[in-house]
C-alpha positions as CSV (number, residue, x, y, z in Angstrom):
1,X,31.7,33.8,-27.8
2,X,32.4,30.5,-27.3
3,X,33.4,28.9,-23.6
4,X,37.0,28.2,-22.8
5,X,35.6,25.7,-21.1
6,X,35.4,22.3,-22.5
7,X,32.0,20.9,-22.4
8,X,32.5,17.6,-19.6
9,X,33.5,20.8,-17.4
10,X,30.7,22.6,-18.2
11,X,28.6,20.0,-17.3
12,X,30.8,19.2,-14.3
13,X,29.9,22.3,-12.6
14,X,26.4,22.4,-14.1
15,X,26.2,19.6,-11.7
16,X,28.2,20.7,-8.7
17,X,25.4,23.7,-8.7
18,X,22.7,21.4,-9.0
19,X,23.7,19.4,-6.1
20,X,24.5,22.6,-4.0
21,X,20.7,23.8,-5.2
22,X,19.2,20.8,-3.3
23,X,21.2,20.7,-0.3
24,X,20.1,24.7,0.8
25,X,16.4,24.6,-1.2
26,X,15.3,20.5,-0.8
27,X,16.4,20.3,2.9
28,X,12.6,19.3,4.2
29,X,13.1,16.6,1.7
30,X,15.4,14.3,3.4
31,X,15.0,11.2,4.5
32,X,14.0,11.9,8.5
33,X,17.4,10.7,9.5
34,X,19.2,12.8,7.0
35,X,17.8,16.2,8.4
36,X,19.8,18.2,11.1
37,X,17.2,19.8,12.2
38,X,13.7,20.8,12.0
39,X,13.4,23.3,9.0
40,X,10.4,25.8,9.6
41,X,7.8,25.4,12.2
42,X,7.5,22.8,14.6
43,X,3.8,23.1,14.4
44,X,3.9,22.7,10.8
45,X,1.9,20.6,8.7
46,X,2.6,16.8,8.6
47,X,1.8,15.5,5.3
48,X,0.8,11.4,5.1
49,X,3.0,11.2,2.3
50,X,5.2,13.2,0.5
51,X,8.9,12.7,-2.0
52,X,11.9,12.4,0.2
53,X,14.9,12.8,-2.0
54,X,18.5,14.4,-1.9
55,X,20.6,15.9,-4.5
56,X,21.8,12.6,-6.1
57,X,18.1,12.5,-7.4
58,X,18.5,15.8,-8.6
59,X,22.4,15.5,-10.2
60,X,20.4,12.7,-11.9
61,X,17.4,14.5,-13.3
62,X,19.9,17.7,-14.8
63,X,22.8,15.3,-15.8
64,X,19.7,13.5,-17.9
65,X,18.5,16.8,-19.1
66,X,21.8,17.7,-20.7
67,X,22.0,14.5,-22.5
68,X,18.2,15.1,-23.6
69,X,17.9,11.7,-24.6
70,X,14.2,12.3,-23.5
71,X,12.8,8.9,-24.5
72,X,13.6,5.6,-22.1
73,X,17.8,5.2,-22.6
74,X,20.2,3.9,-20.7
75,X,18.4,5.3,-17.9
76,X,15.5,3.4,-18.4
77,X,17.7,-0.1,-19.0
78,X,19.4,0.3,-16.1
79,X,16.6,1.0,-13.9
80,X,14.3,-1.4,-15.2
81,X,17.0,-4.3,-14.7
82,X,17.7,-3.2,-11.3
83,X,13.9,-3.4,-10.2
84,X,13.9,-6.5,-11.7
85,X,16.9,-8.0,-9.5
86,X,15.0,-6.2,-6.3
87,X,11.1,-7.6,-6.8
88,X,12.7,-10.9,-7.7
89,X,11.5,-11.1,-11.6
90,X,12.8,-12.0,-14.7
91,X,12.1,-8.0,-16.2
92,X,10.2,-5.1,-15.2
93,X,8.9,-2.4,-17.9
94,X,8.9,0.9,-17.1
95,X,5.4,2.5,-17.6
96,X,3.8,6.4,-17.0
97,X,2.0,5.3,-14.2
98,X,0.8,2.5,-11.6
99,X,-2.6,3.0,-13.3
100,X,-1.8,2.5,-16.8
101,X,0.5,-0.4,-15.4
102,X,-2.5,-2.4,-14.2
103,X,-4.1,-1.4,-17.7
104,X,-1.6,-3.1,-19.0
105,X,-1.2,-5.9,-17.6
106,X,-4.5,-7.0,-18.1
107,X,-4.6,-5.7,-21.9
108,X,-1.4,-7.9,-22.4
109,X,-3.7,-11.2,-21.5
110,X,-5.8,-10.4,-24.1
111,X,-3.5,-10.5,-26.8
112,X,-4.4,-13.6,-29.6
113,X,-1.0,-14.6,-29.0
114,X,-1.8,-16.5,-25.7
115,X,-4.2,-19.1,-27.4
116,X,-6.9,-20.3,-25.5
117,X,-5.4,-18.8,-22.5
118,X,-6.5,-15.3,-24.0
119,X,-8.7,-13.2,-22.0
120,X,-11.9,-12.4,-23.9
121,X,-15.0,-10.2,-23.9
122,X,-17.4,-11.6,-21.2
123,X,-14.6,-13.3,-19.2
124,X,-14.6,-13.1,-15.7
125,X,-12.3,-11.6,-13.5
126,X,-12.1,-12.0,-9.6
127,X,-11.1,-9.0,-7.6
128,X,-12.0,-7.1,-4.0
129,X,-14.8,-4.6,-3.6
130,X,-12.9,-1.9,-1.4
131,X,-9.4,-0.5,-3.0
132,X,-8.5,2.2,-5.5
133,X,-10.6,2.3,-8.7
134,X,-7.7,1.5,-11.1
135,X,-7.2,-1.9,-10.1
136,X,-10.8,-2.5,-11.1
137,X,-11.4,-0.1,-14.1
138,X,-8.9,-2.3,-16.7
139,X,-10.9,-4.9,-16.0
140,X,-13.9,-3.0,-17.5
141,X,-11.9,-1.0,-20.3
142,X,-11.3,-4.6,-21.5
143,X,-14.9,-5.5,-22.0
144,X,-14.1,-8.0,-19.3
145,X,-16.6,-8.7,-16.0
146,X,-15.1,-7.9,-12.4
147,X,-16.3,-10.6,-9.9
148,X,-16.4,-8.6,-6.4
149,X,-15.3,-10.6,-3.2
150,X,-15.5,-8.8,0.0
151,X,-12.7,-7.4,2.1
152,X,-11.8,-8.4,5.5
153,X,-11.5,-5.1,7.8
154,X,-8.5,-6.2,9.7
155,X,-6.4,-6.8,7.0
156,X,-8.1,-4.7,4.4
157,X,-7.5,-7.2,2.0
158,X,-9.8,-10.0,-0.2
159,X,-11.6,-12.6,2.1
160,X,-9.6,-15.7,0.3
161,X,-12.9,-17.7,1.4
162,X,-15.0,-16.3,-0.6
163,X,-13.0,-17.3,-4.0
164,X,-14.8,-20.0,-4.5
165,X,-17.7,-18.9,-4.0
166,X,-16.9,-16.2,-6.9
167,X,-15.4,-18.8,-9.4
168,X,-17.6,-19.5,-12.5
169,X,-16.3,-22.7,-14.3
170,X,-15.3,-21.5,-17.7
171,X,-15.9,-18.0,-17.0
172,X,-13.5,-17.0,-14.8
173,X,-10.2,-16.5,-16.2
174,X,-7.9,-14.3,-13.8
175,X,-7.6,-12.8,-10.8
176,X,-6.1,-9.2,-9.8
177,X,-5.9,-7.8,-6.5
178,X,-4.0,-5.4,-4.5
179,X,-1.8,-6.0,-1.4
180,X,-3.6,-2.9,0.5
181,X,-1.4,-0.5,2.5
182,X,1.1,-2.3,2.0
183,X,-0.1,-5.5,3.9
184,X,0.4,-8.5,1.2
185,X,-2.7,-10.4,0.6
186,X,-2.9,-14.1,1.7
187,X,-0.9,-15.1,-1.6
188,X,-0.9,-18.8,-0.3
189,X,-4.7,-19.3,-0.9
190,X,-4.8,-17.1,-3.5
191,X,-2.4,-19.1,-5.2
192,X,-3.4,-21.9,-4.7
193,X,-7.0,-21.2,-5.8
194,X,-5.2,-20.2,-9.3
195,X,-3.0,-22.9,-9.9
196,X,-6.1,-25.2,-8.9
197,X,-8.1,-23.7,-11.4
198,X,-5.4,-22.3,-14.4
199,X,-6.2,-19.0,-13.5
200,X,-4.1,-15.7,-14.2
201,X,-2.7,-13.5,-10.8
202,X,-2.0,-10.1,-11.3
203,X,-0.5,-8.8,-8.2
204,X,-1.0,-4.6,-8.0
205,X,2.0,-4.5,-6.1
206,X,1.8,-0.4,-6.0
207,X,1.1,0.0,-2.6
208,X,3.6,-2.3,-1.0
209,X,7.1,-2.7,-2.7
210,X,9.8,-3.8,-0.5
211,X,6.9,-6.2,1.4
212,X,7.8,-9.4,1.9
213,X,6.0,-12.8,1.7
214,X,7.0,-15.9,3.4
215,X,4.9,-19.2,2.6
216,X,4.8,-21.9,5.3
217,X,7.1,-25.2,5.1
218,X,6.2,-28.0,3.0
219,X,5.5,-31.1,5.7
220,X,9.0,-32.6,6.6
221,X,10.6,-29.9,4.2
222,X,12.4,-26.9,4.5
223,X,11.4,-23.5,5.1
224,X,11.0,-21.8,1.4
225,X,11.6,-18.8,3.1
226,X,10.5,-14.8,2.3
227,X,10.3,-13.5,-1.2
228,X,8.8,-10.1,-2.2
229,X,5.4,-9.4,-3.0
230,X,5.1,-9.0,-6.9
231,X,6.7,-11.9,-7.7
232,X,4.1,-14.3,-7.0
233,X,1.9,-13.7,-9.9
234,X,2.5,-14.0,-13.8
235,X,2.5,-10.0,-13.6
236,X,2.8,-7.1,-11.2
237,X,2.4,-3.9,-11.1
238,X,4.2,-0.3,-9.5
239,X,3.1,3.1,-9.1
240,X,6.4,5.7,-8.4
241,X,3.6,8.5,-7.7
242,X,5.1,10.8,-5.3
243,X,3.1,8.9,-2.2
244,X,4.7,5.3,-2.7
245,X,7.8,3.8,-1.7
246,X,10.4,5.3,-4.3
247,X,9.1,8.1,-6.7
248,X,9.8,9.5,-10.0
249,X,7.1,11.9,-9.8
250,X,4.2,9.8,-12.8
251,X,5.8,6.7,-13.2
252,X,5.5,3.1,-12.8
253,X,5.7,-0.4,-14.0
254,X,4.8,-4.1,-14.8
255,X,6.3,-6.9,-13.4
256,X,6.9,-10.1,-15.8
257,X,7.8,-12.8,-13.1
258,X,8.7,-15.6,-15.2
259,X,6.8,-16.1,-18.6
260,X,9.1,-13.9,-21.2
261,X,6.3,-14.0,-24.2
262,X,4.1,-11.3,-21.5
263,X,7.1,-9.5,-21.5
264,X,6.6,-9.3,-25.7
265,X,2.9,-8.6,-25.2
266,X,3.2,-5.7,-22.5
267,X,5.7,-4.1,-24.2
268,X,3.8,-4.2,-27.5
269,X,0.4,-2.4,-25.5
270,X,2.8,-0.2,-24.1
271,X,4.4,1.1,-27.0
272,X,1.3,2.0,-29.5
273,X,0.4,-2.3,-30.0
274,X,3.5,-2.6,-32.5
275,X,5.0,-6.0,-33.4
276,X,8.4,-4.3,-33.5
277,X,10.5,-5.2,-29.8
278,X,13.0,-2.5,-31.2
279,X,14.0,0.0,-28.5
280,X,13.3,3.9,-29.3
281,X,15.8,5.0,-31.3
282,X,17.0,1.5,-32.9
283,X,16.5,0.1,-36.0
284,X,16.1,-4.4,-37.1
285,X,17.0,-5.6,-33.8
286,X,14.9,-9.1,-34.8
287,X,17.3,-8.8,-38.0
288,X,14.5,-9.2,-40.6
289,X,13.1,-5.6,-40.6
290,X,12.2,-5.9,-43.9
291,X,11.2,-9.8,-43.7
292,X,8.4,-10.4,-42.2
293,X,4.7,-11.1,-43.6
294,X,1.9,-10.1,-41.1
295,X,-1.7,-9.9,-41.1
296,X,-3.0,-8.8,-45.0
297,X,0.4,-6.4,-45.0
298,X,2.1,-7.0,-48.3
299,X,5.5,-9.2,-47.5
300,X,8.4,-7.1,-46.2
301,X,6.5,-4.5,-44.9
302,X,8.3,-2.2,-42.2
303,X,8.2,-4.5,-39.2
304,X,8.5,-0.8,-37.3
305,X,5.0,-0.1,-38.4
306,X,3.1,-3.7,-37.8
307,X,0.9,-3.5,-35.3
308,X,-0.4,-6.8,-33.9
309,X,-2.9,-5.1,-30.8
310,X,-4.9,-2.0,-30.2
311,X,-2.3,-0.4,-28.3
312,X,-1.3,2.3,-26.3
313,X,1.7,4.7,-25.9
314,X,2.5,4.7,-22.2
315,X,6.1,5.2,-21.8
316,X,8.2,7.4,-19.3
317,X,10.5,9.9,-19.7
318,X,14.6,8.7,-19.1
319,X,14.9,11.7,-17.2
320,X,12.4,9.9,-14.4
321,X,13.7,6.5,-14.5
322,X,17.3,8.3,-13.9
323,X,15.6,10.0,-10.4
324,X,13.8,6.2,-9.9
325,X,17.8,4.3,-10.1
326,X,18.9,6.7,-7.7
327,X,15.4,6.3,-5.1
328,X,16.0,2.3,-5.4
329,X,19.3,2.6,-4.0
330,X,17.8,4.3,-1.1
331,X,14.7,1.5,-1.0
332,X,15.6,-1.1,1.4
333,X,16.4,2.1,4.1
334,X,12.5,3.8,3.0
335,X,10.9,0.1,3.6
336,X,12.9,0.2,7.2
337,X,11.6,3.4,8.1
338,X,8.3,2.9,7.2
339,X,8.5,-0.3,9.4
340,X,10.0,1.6,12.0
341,X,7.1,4.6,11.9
342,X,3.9,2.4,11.8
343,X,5.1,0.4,14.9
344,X,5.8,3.8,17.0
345,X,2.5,4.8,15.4
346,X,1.3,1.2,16.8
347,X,2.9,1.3,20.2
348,X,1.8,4.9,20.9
349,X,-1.7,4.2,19.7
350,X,-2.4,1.4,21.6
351,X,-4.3,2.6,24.6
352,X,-7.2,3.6,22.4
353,X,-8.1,0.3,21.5
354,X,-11.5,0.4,22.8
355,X,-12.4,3.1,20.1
356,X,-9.7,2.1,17.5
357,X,-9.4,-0.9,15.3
358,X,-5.7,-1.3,14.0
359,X,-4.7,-3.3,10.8
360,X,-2.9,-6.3,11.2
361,X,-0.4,-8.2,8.6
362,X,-2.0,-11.3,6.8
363,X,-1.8,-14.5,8.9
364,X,-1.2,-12.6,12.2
365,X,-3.2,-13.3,15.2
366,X,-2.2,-9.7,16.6
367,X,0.1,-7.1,17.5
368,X,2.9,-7.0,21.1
369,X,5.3,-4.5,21.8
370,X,8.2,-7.0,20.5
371,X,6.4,-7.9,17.4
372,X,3.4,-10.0,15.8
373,X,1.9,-12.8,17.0
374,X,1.4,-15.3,13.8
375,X,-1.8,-18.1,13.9
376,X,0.7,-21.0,13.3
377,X,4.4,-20.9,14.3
378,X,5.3,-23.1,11.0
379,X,2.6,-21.6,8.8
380,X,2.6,-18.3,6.5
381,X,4.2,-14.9,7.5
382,X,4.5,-11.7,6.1
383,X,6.3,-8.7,6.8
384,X,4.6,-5.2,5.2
385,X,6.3,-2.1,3.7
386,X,3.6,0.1,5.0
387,X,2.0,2.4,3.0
388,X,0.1,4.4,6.0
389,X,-1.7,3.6,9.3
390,X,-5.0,2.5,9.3
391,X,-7.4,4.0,11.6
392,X,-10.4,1.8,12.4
393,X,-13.0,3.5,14.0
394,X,-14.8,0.8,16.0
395,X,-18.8,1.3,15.2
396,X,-19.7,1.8,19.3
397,X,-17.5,4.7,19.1
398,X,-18.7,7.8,20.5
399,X,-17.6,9.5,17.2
400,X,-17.3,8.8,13.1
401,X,-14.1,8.6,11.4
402,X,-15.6,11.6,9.9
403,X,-15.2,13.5,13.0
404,X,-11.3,12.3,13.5
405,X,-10.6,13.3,9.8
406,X,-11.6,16.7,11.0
407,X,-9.9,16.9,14.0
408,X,-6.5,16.0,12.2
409,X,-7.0,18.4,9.4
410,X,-6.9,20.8,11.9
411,X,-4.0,19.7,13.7
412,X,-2.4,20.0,10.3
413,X,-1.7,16.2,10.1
414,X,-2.4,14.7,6.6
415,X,-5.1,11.4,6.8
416,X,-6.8,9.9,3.9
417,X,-9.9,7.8,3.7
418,X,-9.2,3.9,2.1
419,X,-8.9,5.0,-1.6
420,X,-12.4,4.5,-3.2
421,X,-14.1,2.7,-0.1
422,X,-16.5,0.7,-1.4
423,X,-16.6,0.8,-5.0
424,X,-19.9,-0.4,-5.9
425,X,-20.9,3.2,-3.9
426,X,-18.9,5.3,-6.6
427,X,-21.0,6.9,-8.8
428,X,-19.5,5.4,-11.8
429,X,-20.6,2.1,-10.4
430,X,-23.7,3.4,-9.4
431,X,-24.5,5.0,-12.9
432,X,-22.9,1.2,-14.7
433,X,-25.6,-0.7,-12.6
434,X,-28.5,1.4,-14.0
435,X,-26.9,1.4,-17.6
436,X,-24.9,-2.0,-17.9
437,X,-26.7,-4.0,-14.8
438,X,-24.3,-7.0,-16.2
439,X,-21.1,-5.7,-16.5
440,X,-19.9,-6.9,-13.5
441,X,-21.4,-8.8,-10.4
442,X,-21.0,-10.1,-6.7
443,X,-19.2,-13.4,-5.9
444,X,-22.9,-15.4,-5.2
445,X,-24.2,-13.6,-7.1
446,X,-25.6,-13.9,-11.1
447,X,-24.7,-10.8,-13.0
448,X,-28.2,-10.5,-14.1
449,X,-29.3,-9.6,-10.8
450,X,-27.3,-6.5,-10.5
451,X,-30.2,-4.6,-12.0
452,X,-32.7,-5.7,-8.8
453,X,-29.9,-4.9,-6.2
454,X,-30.4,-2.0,-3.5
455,X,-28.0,-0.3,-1.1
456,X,-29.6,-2.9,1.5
457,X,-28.2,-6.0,-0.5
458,X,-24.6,-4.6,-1.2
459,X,-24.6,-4.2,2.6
460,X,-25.5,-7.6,3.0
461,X,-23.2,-9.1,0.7
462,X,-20.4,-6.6,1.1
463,X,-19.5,-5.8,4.9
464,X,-16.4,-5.1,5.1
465,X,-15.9,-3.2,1.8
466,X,-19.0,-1.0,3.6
467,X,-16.9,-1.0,7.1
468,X,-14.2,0.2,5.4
469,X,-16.1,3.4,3.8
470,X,-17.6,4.2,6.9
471,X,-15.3,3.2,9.4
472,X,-11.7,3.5,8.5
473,X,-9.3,6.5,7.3
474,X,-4.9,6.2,7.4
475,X,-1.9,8.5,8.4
476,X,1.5,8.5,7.0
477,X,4.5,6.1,7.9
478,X,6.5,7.5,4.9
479,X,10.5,8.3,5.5
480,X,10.3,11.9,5.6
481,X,8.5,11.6,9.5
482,X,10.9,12.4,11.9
483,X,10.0,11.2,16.0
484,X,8.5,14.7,17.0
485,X,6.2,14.5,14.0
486,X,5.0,11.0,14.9
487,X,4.7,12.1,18.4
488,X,2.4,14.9,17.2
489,X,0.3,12.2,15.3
490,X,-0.4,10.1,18.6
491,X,-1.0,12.9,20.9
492,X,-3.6,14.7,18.3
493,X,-5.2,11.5,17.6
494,X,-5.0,10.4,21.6
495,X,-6.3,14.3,22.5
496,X,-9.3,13.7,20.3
497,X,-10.3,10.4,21.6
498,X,-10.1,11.4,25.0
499,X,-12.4,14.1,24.1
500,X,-14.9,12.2,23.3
C-alpha cells in the first residue's frame, strides 16, 4: 500500500529520527564541550583517540544513503573544494585512505607525462627513519630507493642537517616526509634544500591538519605570515581515519598545491590509470570522446577506456565525504581543543621533567606556562594541531617507557608507541636488507653497504630514530577529552613516576 506521505516527507522524518538516534545513542561522542555530563563511569577508559561527532554527521551519512548516489557526487565536489579553500590549495582529491594517498602522490610523479622531471626506477628519495611505514612503503612500491635521514627526538621530526648529506647529484629526485604528531617539520630548510636542488616535496600532512607554518621575514621585508602545513609542497596528503583531526571513518586525500597537470595525473592513478578526467557517472566532458588517438589504440577509441598509467581504483564513498563536509565545519574548533589539551597535558606534566622528555614545536627553544619560547624573535614559527602527547622517557630513568605503557593500560588510559619506531628495525626492513641489500640506504651511506650493516651501525647512524623506539610513547589530545579525563592522565602518569 502505498504512503500518503509524499516522499521529501518521508525523508524529512527519516531524518528527524536519525538525528534524535544520535542525540540519546552518540552522546560519548561529542565534542568535550558539547557533553552535559559524564556518560557512564568516571573511571572509565580514556581512549588516545577516538570519532567525536554529532547528529549533523549522521543526518548526513542517512540523507546520502537515501540518495544512494554511492560513488563520489555532490558530496564529494563539495567537500573536496572546501578542503581545498581550508589547507590553502588549488584542489584536493578525495582518496580511501591517508595511505593510499601518499601512494599516490608519489605514483603521480612517475607518470611519462612530467618529462624529465619523472620519477624513475632507481631514483632516490629522501625521507626520515622513525614514522609510520606508509610514508616510506610508496616509495618502494615504486621501485624507487628511500634515502633515510635521522630524526631529532625533541621534535620527532627529520634532522634538516643531514639533507645534504643524503643528496646524490642526479639521483635524488624528491623528498617526502611527515610533520610528526602534528608538529610541522622545519619546512624552511626543507624547502629550501628543494628549490636549491629541483627537487619534489610531498608533505604527509595526515597527522597535523589545521597546523600552521609561519616562515621568518625576508630582511627589511614584511612578515609573510602563517600558512597551513600541506600547502608547502607540490603535494600533500590526509588521512580521515577515525584518530585524526576530522574523520570519515577510511578516507583521505591529496593535496595539489599549485601545479594543475598533478592534479590530471593523481586523479588518473586514482581512478584505475584512465586518460578520461570524466567524473563517475558522466560522459565526453573533454568534448572529443570519440576523438582522440592514443598509444597503438585505433583513432576514436573510447577515451573512457584509455588508460595512460598502471593505475589504481582508490576512491571513497559520497556517503563519507558527506560525514567529512560536516567534520570540516567543526575543524578550526577540533584544532583549538587539541591546542588547548596538550598544553594542560604540558602544564600538568611538568614537574616530571627530570624523568620526562616533552616534544617541542619546530624552531622553539622551549616550553613556559604563557607559551613557547622561539630561537629568534624574527625567525620561523609554528603553531601544531597536535595529534597526541609525546612521552619521552629520559634514558637515566629509573623505568622504560615499557613500564609506563603498562602502568597506563591499566589505568585504562589509551598510549601508543611512535608508529613504526625505527623502521629499519621492522621486520620487513629487516627481511629487504637480507633480500634487496640495495633497495634503500642511509644518508652517508652507499646503498651497497646495506648488506654489511649490523644493529651496531644503524645505532650509530640512526639515534634518534633508535631513541624514539626505545624511549618515547604518546597520549591523546583529541576533542572528545573533557578536564577530568586529562586530570586522570597527569595524575596516573605523575602516580607512576613518583613510584619509581
Amino acid at each position: 500500500m502505498a504512503s500518503s506521505r509524499s516522499p521529501s516527507e518521508l525523508k524529512a522524518e527519516i531524518l528527524r529520527l536519525a538525528r534524535e538516534y544520535a542525540r540519546e545513542v552518540h552522546r560519548a561522542n561529542l565534542p568535550a564541550w558539547d557533553r552535559e555530563a559524564e556518560t557512564g563511569d568516571s573511571a572509565g577508559p580514556i581512549p588516545y583517540a577516538g570519532r567525536v561527532f554529532d547528529e549533523e554527521e549522521v543526518e548526513a551519512a542517512v540523507a546520502s544513503s537515501l540518495d544512494f548516489w554511492l560513488t563520489l557526487g555532490p558530496e564529494g565536489e563539495a567537500f573536496e573544494r572546501a578542503l581545498a579553500e581550508f589547507v590553502g590549495v588549488r584542489r584536493s582529491l578525495l582518496v580511501n585512505s591517508g595511505s593510499s594517498a601518499n601512494l599516490l602522490a608519489v605514483s603521480a610523479l612517475t607518470s611519462p607525462r612530467l618529462g624529465d622531471r619523472r620519477l624513475r626506477p632507481g631514483d632516490e628519495v629522501i625521507t626520515v627513519a622513525g614514522g609510520f611505514p606508509t610514508t616510506v612503503a610508496p616509495i618502494l612500491q615504486n621501485g624507487l630507493v628511500p634515502v633515510f635521514v635521522d630524526n631529532d627526538p625533541a621534535t620527532l621530526n627529520a634532522r634538516v642537517d643531514q639533507l645534504e648529506e643524503a643528496y646524490t647529484p642526479g639521483r635524488t629526485r624528491a623528498v617526502l616526509m611527515a610533520h610528526t604528531l602534528g608538529n610541522p617539520f622545519d619546512l624552511t630548510a626543507v624547502r629550501a634544500f628543494c628549490d636549491a636542488h629541483d627537487l619534489w616535496l610531498i608533505e604527509d600532512n595526515c597527522d597535523a591538519l589545521g597546523s600552521t607554518y609561519s616562515p621568518a621575514a625576508e630582511p627589511g621585508g614584511r612578515d609573510a605570515g602563517a600558512a597551513r602545513t600541506g600547502s608547502f609542497g607540490d603535494l600533500s596528503t590526509q588521512s580521515f581515519y577515525p584518530p585524526h583531526h576530522l574523520t570519515t571513518g577510511e578516507g583521505g586525500a591529496v593535496n595539489v598545491v599549485d601545479d594543475m597537470l598533478l592534479k590530471v595525473l593523481v586523479e588518473s592513478f586514482r581512478d584505475w590509470g584512465r586518460d578520461c578526467w570524466c567524473a563517475s557517472g558522466k560522459d565526453n566532458t573533454c568534448g572529443k570522446r570519440f576523438g582522440w588517438q592514443l598509444g597503438e589504440l585505433p583513432e576514436g577509441y573510447d577515451h573512457k577506456y584509455t588508460y595512460s598509467h598502471f593505475g589504481y581504483n582508490l576512491k571513497p564513498l559520497d556517503l563519507q565525504a558527506a560525514i567529512g563536509l560536516r567534520q570540516l565545519r567543526k575543524l578550526p574548533g577540533f584544532v583549538e581543543a587539541r591546542r588547548r589539551n596538550w598544553q594542560q597535558l604540558r602544564a600538568g606534566l611538568d614537574p616530571l621533567g627530570e624523568h620526562l622528555a616533552f616534544q617541542v614545536p619546530t624552531h622553539a627553544a622551549g616550553w613556559s606556562p604563557e607559551g613557547f619560547l622561539w630561537r629568534d624573535a624574527h625567525g620561523p614559527t609554528c603553531n601544531p594541531s597536535w595529534f597526541g602527547f609525546m612521552l619521552h622517557v629520559r634514558p637515566g630513568a629509573p623505568f622504560r617507557h615499557t613500564d609506563l605503557a603498562r602502568a597506563l593500560d591499566a589505568a585504562r588510559i589509551g598510549n601508543r608507541m611512535l608508529f613504526g619506531g625505527n623502521l629499519l628495525r621492522q621486520p620487513a626492513f629487516v627481511q629487504l636488507r637480507k633480500e634487496r641489500p640495495d633497495a634503500f640506504r642511509i644518508r652517508g651511506l652507499a646503498a651497497a653497504e646495506n648488506g654489511r650493516l649490523t644493529s651496531a651501525d644503524i645505532a650509530a647512524l640512526l639515534p634518534g630514530a633508535d631513541a624514539i623506539m626505545n624511549e618515547v610513547l604518546f597520549v591523546g589530545t583529541y576533542p572528545g577529552l573533557d578536564a577530568s579525563m586529562l586530570t586522570r592522565m597527569i595524575d596516573a602518569v605523575t602516580s607512576f613516576v613518583r613510584s619509581r
